[in-house]
C-alpha positions in Angstrom: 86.4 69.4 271.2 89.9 71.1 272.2 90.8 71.5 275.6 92.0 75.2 275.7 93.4 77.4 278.4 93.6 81.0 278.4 96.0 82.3 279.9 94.7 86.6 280.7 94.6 88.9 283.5 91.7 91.0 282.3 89.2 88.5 283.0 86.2 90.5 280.8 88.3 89.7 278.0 89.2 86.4 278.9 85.2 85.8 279.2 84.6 86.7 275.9 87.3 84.5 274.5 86.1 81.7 276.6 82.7 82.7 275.3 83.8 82.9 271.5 85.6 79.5 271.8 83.3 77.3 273.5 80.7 78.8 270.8 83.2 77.0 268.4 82.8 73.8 270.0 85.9 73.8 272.4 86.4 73.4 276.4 87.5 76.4 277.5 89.5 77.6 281.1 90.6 80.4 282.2 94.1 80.4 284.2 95.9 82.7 285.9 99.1 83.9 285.0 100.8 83.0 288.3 99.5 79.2 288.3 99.4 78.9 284.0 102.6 76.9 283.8 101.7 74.5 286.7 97.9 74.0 285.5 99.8 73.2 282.2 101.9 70.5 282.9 99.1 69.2 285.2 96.4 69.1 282.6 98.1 69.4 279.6 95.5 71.2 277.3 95.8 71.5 273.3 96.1 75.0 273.1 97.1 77.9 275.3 96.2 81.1 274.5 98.4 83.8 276.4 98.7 87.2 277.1 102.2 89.0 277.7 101.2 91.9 279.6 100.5 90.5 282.9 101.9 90.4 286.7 104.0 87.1 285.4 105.3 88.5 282.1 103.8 86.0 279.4 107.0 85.4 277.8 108.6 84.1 280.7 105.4 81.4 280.5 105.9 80.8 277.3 109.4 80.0 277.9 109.0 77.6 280.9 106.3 75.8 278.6 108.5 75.3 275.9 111.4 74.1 277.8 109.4 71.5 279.4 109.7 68.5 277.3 106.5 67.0 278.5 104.5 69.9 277.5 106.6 71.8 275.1 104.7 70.3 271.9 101.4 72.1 273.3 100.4 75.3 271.1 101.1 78.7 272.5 99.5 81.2 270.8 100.0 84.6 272.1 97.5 87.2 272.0 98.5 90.5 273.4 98.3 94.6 272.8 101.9 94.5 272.5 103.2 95.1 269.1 107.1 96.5 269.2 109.2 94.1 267.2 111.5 92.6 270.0 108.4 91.0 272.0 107.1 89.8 268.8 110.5 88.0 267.8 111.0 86.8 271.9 107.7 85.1 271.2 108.6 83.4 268.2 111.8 82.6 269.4 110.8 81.0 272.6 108.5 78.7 270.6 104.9 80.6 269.9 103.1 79.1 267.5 101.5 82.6 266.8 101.3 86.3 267.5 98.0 88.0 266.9 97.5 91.3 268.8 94.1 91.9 270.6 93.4 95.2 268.9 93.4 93.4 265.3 91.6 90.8 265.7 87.9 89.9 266.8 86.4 87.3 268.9 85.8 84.9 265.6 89.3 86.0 263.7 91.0 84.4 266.8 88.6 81.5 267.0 89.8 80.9 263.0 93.3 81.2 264.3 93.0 78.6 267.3 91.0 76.1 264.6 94.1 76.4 262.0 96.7 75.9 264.7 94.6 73.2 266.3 94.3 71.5 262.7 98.6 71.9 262.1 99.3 70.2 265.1 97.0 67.4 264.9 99.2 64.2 264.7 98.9 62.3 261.5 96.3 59.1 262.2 97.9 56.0 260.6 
C-alpha cells in the first residue's frame, strides 16, 4: 500500500480519485494546494498527484518539490484539463513523472498510471 497525496481544488473530483485509489489498495489524502508542498516534505508520500489549474498554480508545486533534494525523488504526476503544449513541456521540464489530462482518462486509466509509476520508481531490493 502507497501513500498518495492528491493534490486538487475541486474536491468532488479529488473524492473520486481518492475513492478510485484506495479501491486499488493505496492510502489516499487529499491536500490543498496552498499547504501541498509543506505536507510534502512533512510526510513524504510515494506519489503525488497534482492538478495545475488551481489558486497556487501546480507548476509552481511541482517546481518547489522537485528542487527540494529531500523530496525531489517523489513522483509527481500531473493530472489536469490543461492541454496547450507549453504547460505540458513546463511540466516535464520541472520534473513530472507524467501528464495525463482529466478529460482522457477515467478513474481506473489513472489508477493504471499511478501502479506503473509506483512500480518504475520502486528501488531495486538487493
Amino acid at each position: 500500500m502507497s501513500k498518495i497525496y492528491v493534490v486538487e481544488d475541486d474536491l468532488s473530483l479529488a473524492e473520486i480519485y481518492k475513492k478510485k485509489l484506495e479501491e486499488g489498495g493505496h492510502s489516499v489524502q487529499i491536500v490543498s494546494d496552498k499547504d501541498a508542498v509543506k505536507k510534502v516534505n512533512e510526510d513524504k508520500p510515494e506519489l503525488v498527484l497534482l492538478d495545475i489549474l488551481m489558486p497556487t498554480n501546480g507548476l509552481d508545486i511541482l517546481r518547489d518539490i522537485k528542487a527540494d533534494p529531500n523530496v525531489s525523488g517523489i513522483p509527481v504526476l500531473l493530472l489536469t484539463n490543461v492541454a496547450d503544449e507549453l504547460s505540458i513541456e513546463r511540466g516535464l521540464k520541472y520534473g513530472a513523472d507524467g501528464y495525463m489530462l482529466k478529460s482522457e482518462m477515467t478513474p481506473d486509466q489513472v489508477l493504471s498510471q499511478v501502479n506503473n509509476t509506483l512500480e518504475k520508481n520502486v528501488p531495486p531490493q538487493p
